[in-house]
NUDRENKE-814249 format. One line per 10 residues: number of its first residue (from 1); their letters; for each residue x, y, z of N, C-alpha, C, O. Coordinates in steps of 0.02 Angstrom, whole numbers, plus 50000, padded with zeros to 5 digits. Example, Ala and Ser with C-alpha at 12.3 -4.5 7.8 and 13.67 -1.06 7.14 Angstrom:
2
1) as) 50660:49716:50390:50615:49775:50390:50660:49835:50390:50712:49834:50423  50642:49888:50354:50684:49947:50357:50645:50002:50394:50670:50057:50402
END
This chain:
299
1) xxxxxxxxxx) 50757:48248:48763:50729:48278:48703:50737:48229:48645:50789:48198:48635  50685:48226:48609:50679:48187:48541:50667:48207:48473:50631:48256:48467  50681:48192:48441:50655:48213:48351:50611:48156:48331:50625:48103:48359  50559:48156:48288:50548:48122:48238:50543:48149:48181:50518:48206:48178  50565:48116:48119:50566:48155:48045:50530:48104:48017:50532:48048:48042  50492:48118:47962:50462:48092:47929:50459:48107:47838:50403:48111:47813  50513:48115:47796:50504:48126:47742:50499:48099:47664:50547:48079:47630  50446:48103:47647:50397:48062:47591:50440:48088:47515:50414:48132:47480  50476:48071:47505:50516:48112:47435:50494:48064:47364:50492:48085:47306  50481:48006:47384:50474:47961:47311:50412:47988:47263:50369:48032:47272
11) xxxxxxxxxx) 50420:47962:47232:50361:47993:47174:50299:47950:47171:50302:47890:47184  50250:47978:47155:50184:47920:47162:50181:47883:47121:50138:47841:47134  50216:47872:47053:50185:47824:47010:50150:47842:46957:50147:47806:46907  50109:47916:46963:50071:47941:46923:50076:47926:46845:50130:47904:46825  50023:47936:46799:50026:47887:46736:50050:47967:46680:50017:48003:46642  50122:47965:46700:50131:48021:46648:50122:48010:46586:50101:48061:46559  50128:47965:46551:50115:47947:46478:50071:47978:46448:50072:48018:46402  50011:47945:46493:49952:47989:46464:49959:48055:46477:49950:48095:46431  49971:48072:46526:49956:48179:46523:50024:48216:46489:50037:48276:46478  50055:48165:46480:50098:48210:46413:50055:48181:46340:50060:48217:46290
21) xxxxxxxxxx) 50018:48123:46334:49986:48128:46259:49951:48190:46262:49958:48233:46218  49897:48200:46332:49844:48256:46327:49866:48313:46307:49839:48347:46263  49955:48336:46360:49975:48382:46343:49992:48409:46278:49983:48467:46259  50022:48355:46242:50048:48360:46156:49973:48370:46115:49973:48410:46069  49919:48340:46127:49856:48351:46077:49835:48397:46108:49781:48413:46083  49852:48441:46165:49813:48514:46168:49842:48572:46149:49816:48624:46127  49919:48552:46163:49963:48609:46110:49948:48612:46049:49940:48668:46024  49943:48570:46019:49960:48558:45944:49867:48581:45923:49865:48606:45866  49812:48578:45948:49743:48610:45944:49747:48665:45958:49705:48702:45932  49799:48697:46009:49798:48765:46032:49829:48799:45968:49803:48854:45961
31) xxxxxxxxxx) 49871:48786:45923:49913:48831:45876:49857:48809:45825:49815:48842:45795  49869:48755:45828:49776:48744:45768:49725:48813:45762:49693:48836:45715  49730:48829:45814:49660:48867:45822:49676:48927:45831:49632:48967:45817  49741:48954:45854:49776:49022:45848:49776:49033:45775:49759:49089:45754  49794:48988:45734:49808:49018:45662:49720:49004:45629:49704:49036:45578  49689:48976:45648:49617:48956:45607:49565:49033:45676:49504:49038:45668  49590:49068:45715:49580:49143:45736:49589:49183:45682:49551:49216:45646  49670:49170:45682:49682:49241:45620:49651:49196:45559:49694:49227:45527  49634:49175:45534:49628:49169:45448:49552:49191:45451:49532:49233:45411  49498:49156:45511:49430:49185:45504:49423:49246:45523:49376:49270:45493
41) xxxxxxxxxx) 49448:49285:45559:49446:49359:45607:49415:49327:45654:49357:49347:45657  49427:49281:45698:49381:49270:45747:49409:49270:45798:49459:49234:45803  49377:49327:45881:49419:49335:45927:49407:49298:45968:49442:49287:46018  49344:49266:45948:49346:49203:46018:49386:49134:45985:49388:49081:46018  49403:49137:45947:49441:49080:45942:49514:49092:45943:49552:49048:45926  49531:49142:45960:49602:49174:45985:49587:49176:46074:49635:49178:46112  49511:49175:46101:49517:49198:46166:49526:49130:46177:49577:49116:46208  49475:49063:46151:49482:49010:46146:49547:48978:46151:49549:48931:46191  49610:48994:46116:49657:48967:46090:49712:48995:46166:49761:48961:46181  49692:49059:46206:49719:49092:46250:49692:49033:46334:49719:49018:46388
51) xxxxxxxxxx) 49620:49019:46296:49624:48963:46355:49642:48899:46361:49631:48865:46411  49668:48880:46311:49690:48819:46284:49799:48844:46323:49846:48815:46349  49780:48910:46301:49862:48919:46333:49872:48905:46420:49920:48881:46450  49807:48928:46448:49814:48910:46518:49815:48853:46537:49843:48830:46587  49774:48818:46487:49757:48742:46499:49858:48697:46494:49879:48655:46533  49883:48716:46454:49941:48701:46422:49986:48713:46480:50012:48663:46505  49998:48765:46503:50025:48786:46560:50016:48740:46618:50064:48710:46642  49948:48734:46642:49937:48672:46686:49947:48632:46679:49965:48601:46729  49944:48597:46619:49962:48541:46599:50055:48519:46607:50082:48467:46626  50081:48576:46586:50153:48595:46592:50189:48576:46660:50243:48547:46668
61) xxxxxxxxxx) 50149:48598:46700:50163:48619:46783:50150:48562:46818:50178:48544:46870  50086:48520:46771:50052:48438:46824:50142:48400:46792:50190:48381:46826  50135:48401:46731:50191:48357:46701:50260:48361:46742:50293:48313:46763  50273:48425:46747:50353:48451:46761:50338:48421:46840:50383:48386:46862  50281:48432:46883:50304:48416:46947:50290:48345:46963:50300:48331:47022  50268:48291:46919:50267:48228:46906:50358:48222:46898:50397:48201:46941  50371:48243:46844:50451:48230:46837:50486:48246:46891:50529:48209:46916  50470:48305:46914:50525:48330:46966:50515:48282:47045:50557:48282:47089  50458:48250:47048:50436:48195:47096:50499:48167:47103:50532:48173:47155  50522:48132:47046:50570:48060:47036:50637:48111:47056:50684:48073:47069
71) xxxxxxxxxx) 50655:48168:47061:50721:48187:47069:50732:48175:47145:50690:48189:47188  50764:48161:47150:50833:48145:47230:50854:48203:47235:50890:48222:47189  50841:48249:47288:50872:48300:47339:50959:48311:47341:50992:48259:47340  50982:48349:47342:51059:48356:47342:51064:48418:47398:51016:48452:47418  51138:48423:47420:51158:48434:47492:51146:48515:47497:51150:48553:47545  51125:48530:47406:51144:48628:47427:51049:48614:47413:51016:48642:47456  51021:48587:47377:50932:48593:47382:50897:48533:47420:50869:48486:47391  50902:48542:47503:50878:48476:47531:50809:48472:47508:50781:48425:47536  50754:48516:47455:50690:48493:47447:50693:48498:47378:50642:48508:47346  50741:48491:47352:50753:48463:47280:50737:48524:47238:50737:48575:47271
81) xxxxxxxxxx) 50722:48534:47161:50692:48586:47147:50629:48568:47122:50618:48551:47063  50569:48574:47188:50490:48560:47178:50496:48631:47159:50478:48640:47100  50517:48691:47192:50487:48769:47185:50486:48765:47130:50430:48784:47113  50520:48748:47075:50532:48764:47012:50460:48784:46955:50451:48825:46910  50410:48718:46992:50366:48732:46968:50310:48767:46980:50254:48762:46954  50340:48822:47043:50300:48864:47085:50314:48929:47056:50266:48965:47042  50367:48946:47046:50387:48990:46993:50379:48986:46914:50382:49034:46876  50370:48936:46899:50352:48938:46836:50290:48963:46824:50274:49002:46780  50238:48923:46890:50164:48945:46855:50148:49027:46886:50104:49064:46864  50183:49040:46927:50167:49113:46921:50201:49183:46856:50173:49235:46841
91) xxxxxxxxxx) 50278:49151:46824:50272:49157:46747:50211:49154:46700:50183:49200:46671  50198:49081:46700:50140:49079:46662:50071:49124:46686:50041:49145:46637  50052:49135:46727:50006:49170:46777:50011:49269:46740:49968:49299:46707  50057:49285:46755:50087:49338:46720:50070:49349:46637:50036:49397:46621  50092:49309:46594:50073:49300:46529:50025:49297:46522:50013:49331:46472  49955:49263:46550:49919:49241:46550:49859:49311:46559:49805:49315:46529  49878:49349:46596:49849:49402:46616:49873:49458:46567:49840:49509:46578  49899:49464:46538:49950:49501:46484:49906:49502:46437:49878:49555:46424  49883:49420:46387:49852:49415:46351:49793:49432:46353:49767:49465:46308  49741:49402:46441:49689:49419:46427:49679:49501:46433:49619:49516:46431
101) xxxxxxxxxx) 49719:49552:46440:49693:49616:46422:49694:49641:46353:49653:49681:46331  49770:49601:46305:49741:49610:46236:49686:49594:46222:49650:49639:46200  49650:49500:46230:49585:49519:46209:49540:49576:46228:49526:49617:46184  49515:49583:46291:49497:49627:46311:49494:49688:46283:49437:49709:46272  49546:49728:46265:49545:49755:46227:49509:49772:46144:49464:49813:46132  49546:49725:46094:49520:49707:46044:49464:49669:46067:49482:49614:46044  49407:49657:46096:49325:49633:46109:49311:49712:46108:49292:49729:46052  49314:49750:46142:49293:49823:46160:49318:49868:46091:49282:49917:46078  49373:49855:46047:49368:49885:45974:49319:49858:45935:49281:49892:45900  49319:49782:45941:49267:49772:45888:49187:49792:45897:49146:49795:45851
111) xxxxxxxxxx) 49172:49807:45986:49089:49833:45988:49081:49874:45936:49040:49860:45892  49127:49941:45934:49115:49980:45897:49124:49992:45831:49098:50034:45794  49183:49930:45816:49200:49928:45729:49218:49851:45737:49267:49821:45759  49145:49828:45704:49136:49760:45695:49171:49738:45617:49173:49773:45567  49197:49666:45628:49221:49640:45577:49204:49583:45556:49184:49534:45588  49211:49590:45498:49187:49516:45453:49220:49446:45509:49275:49445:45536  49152:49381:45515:49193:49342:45533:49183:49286:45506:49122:49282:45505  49211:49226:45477:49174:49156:45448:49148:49131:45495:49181:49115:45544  49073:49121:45491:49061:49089:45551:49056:49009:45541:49064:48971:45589  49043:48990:45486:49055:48900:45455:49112:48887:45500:49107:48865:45557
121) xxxxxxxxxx) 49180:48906:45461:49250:48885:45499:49263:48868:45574:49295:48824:45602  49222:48927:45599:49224:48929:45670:49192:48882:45706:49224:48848:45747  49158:48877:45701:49101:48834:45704:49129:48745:45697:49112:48705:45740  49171:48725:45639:49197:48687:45635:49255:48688:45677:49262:48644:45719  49287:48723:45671:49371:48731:45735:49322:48725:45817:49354:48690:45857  49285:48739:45834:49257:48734:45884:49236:48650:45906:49249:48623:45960  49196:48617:45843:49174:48561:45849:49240:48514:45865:49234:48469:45906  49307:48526:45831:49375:48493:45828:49378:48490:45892:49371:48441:45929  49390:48549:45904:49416:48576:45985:49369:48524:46043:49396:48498:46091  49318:48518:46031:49294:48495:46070:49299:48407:46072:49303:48376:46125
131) xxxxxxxxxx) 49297:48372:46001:49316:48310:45985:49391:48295:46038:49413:48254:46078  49404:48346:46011:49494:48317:46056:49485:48328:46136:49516:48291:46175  49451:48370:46154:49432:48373:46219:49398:48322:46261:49402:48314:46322  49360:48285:46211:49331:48207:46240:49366:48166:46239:49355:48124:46282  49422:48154:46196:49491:48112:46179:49541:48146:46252:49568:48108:46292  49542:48179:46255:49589:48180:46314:49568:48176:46368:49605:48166:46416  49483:48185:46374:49447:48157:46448:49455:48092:46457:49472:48060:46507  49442:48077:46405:49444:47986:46404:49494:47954:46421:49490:47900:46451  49566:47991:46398:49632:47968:46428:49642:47966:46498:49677:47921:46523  49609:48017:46541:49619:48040:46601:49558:48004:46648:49562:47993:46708
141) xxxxxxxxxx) 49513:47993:46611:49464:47989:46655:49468:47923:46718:49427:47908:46762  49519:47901:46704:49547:47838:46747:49590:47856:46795:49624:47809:46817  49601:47906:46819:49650:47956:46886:49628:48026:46910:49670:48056:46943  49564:48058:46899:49532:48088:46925:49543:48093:47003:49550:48147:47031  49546:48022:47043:49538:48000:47116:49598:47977:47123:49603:47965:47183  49661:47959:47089:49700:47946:47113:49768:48006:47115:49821:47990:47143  49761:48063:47087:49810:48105:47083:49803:48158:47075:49787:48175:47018  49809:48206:47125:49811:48260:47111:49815:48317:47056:49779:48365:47041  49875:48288:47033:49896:48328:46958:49857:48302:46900:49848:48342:46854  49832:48239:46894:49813:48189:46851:49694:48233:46855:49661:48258:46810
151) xxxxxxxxxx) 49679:48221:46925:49628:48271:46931:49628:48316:46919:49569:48331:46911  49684:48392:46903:49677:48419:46908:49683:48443:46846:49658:48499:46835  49718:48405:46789:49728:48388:46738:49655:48381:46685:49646:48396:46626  49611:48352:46735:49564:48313:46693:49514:48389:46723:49476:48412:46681  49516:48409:46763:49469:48470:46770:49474:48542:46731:49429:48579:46712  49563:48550:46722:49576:48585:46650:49534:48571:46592:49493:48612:46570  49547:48499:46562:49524:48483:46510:49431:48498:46502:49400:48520:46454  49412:48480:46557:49334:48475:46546:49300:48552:46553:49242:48568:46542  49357:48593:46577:49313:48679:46566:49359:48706:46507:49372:48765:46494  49383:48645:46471:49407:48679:46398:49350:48657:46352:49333:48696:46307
161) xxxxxxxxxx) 49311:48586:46361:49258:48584:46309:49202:48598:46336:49150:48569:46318  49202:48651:46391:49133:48685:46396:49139:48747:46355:49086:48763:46327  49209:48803:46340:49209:48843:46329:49211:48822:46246:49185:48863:46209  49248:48744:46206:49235:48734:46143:49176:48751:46129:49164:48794:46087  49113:48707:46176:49022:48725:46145:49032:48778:46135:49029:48794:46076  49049:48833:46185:49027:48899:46171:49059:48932:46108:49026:48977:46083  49109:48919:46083:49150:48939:46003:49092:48897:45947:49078:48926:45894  49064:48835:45962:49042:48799:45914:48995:48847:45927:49018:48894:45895  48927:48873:45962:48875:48903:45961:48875:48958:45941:48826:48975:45906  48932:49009:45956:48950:49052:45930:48946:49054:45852:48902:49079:45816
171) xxxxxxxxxx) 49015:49016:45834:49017:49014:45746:48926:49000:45688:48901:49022:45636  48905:48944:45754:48834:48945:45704:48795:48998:45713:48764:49002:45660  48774:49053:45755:48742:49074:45780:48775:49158:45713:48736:49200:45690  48839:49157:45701:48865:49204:45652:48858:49175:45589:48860:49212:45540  48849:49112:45581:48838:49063:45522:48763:49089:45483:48752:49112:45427  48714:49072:45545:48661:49063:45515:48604:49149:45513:48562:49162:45470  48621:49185:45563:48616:49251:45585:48646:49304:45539:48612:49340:45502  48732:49309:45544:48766:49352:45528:48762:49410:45586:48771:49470:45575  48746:49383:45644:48769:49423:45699:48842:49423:45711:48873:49371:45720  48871:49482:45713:48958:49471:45719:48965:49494:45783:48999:49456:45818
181) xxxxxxxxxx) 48944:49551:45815:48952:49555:45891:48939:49502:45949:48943:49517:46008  48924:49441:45927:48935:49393:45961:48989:49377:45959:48994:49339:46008  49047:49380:45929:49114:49354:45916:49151:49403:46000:49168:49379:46054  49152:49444:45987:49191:49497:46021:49153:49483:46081:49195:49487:46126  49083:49464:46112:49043:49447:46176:49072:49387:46204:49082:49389:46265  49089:49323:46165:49078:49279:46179:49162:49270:46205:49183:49230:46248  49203:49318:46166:49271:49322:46182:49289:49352:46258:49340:49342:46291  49239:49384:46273:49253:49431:46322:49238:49373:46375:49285:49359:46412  49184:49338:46384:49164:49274:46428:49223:49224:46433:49239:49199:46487  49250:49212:46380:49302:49148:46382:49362:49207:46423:49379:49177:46474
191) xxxxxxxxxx) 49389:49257:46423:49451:49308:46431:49423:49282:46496:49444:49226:46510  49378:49310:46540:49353:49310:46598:49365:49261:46643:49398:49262:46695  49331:49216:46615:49345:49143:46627:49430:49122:46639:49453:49098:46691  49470:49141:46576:49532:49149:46560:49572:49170:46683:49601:49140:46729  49536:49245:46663:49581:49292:46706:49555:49229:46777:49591:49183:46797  49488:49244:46802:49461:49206:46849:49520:49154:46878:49545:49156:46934  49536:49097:46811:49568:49033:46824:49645:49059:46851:49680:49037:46897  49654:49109:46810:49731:49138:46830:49756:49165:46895:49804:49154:46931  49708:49201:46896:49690:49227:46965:49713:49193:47037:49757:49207:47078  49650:49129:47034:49669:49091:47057:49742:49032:47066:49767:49010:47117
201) xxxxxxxxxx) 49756:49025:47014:49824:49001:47029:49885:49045:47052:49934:49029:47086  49866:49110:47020:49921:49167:47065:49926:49160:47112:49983:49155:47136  49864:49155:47153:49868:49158:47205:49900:49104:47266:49928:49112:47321  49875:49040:47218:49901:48973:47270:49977:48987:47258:50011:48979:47308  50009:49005:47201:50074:49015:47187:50122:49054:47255:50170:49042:47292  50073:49108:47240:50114:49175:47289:50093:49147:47359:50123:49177:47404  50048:49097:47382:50053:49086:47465:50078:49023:47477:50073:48992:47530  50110:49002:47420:50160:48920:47425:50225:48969:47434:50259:48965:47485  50242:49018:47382:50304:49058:47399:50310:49088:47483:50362:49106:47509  50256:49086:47507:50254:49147:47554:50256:49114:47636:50260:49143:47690
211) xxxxxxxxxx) 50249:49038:47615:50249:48983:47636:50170:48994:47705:50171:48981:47765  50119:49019:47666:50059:49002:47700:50018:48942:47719:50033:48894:47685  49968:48929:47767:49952:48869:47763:49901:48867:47721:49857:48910:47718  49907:48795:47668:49883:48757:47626:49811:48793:47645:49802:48803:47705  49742:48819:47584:49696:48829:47577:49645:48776:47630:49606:48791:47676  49669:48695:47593:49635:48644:47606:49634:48644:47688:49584:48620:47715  49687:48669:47726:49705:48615:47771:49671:48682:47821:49637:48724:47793  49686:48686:47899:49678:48732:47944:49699:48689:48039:49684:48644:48078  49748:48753:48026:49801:48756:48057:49763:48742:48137:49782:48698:48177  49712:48786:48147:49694:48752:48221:49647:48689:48228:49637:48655:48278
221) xxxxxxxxxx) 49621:48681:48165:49595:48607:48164:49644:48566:48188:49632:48528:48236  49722:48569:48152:49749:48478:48149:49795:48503:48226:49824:48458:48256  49798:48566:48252:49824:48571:48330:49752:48554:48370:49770:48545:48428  49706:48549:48369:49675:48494:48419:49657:48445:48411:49621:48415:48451  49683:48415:48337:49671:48326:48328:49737:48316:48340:49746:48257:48355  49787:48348:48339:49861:48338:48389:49860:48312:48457:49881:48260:48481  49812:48388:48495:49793:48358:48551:49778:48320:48583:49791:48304:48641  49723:48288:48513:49685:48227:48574:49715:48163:48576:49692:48117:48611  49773:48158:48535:49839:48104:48541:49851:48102:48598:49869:48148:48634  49835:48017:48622:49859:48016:48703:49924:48032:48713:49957:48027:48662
231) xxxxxxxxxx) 49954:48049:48760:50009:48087:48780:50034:48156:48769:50075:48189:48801  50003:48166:48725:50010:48252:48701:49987:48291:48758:49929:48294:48778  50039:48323:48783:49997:48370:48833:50012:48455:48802:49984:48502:48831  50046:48465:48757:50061:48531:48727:50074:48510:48672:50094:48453:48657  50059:48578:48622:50088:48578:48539:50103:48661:48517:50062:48704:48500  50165:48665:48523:50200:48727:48525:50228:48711:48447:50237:48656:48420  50240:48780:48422:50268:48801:48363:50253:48787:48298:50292:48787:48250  50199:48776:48298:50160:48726:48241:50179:48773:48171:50179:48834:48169  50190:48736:48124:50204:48780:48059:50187:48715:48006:50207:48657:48009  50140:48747:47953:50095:48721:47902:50105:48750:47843:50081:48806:47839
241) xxxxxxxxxx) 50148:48721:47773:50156:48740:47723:50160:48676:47664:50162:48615:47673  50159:48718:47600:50155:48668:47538:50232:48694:47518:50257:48750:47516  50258:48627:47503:50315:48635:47481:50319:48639:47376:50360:48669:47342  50275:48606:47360:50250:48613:47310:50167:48579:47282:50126:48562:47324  50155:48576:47227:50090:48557:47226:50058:48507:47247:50073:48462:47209  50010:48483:47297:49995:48405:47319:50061:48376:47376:50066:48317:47394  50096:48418:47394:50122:48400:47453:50153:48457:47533:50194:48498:47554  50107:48423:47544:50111:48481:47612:50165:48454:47650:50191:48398:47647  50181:48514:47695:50238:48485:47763:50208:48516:47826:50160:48554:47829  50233:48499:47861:50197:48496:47942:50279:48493:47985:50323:48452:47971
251) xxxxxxxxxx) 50283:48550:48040:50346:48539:48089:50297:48562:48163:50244:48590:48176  50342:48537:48190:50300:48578:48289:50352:48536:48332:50396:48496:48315  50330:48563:48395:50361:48545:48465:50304:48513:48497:50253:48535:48524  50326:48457:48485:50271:48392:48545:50301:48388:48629:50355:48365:48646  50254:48414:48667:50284:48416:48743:50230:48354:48773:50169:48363:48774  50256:48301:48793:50210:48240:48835:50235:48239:48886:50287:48265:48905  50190:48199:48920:50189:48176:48980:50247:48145:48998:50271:48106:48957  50276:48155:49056:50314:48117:49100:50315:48040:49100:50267:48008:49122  50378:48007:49071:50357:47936:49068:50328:47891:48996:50340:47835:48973  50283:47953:48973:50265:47934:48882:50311:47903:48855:50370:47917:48863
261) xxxxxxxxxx) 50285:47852:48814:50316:47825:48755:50340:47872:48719:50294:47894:48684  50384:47896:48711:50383:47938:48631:50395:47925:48572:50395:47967:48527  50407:47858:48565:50407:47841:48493:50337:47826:48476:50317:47835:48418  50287:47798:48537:50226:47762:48536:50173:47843:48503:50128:47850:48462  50204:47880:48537:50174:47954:48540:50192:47966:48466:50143:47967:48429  50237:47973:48444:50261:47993:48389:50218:47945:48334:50194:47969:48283  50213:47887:48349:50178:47852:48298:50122:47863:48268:50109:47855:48208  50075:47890:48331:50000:47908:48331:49997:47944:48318:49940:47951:48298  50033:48005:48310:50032:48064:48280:50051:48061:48228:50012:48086:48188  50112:48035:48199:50093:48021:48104:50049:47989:48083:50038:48011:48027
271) xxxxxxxxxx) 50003:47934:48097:49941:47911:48073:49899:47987:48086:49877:48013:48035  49892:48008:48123:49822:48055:48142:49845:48115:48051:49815:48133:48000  49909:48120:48079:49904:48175:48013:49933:48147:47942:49951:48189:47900  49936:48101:47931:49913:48051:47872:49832:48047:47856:49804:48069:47806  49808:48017:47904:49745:48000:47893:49700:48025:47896:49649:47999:47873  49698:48092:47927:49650:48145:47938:49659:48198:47866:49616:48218:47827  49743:48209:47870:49741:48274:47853:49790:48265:47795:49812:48319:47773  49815:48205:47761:49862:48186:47711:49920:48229:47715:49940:48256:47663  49951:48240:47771:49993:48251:47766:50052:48207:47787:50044:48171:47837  50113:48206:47753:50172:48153:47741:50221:48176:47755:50262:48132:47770
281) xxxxxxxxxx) 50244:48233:47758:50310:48252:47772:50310:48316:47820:50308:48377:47816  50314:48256:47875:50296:48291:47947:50390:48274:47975:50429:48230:47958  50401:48351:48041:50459:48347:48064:50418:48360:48135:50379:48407:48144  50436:48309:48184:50405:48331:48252:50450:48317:48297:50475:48261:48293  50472:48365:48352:50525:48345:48406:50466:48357:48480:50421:48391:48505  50510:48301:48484:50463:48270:48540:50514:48284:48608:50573:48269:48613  50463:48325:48670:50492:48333:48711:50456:48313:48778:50395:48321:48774  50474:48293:48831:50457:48258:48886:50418:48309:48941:50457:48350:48964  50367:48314:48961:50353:48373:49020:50370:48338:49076:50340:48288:49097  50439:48376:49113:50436:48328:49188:50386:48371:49238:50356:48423:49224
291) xxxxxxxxx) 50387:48343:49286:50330:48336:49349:50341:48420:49366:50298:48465:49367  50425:48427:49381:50438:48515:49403:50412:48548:49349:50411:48606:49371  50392:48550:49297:50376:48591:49219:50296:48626:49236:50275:48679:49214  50251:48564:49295:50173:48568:49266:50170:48624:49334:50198:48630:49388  50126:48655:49302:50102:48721:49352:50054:48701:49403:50007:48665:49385  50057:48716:49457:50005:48699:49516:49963:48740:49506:49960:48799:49486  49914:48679:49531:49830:48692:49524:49821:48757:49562:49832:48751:49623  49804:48812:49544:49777:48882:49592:49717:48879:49626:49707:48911:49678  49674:48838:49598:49611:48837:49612:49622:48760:49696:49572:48741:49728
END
């Protein structure tokens, strides 16, 4: 009987600098625009400012698990504390859903008791919002393909200045109109949007906790590209989970042939699930089928 372990703990390199500038110029636009909400009465620029909070959060979660990359494992947490940021974003996830029913709420008071809103101001806080939103694409737009958090980062940012247009169109559209039930409509779209995104991360949250297999990946796919590894004659106990964001783990029982290499075996099977299926922190024990093990042919 054999083991092979395989575990990838170092950190990638990723260009935190920049996604903590992004992070610091989207906080600091997000309270911008919470207080330039209340001074105009405007609820989409509070729903606005609520998606700028999710955005912040992600941003929070790419950053923290960039940092927590570089931490070294100790003897009572052999996987270090990645969860940390698995629990956090389902905190944030929570809040997040909290808020969007206040809007929700207040959109559905104002149908019926509409309120004054500046629509100039808005209109301008929108155009901001969106200026800084091209400033932080631009920072990012150079790791899209190389990082997970860094992509995923830059895909936050770019459905934050789709929802800016919609505050800028908004404010003119109350500017030049004096339609105000667009305020409370357009809030209800961004909340939506809001819950949708939340939603979704709840969910990857609660099946990383629950230790399900990865969305991306599928479990009887990479057991018959296992298979077709020469020497593999069985793949028992297969178990497929994310230990935290952008890094999966992989364990099983490799049973080969009589005589197999098993390191040779073992080799080809970490390339296959590297290269197929990016996965890096694979544990595989490798076990020998002798000749008494194989079942006679019935036929």
């Amino acid at each position: 009987m054999g083991a092979g372990h395989n575990h990838d703990h170092a950190g990638h390199g990723q260009p935190r600098s920049r996604l903590v500038l992004v992070l610091l110029l989207t906080s600091a636009f997000m309270c911008i625009e919470a207080l330039a909400g209340w001074i105009t009465g405007s609820l989409a620029l509070w729903a606005d400012a609520g998606h700028m909070l999710a955005d912040v959060a992600a941003l929070s979660l790419s950053t923290f698990a960039m940092w927590m990359a570089t931490k070294q494992s100790t003897p009572d947490k052999t996987y270090g504390y990645h969860r940390a940021e698995i629990l956090a974003a389902v905190c944030n996830a929570v809040v997040l859903l909290l808020l969007a029913c206040w809007i929700l709420y207040e959109a559905f008071t104002r149908f019926y008791h509409p309120s004054d809103v500046l629509g100039l101001p808005v209109m301008l806080v929108g155009a901001v919002g969106f200026a800084i939103n091209l400033v932080c694409l631009r920072l990012l737009c150079g790791g899209p393909g190389a990082s997970i958090n860094v992509r995923s980062a830059y895909l936050e940012v770019l459905s934050d200045a789709v929802t800016s247009v919609g505050v800028v169109i908004g404010g003119g559209i109350i500017w030049i109109t004096g339609w105000y039930p667009i305020d409370p409509l357009l809030s209800v779209f961004i909340t939506l949007f809001i819950v949708w995104r939340t939603w979704l991360l709840l969910s990857q949250a609660v099946n990383i906790l629950m230790e399900g297999v990865p969305p991306h990946l599928n479990a009887k796919e990479i057991a018959n590209a296992m298979i077709k590894v020469g020497g593999v004659r069985e793949v028992h106990d297969l178990h497929i989970w994310t230990i935290t964001s952008g890094r999966d783990a992989l364990s099983a029982h490799i049973i080969v042939s009589a005589g197999e290499n098993r390191d040779r075996v073992l080799l080809d099977l970490q390339h296959t699930l590297r290269k197929q299926f990016e996965i890096n922190h694979l544990t595989l024990q490798m076990m020998e089928q002798r000749p008494e093990w194989i079942q006679p042919d019935k036929t």
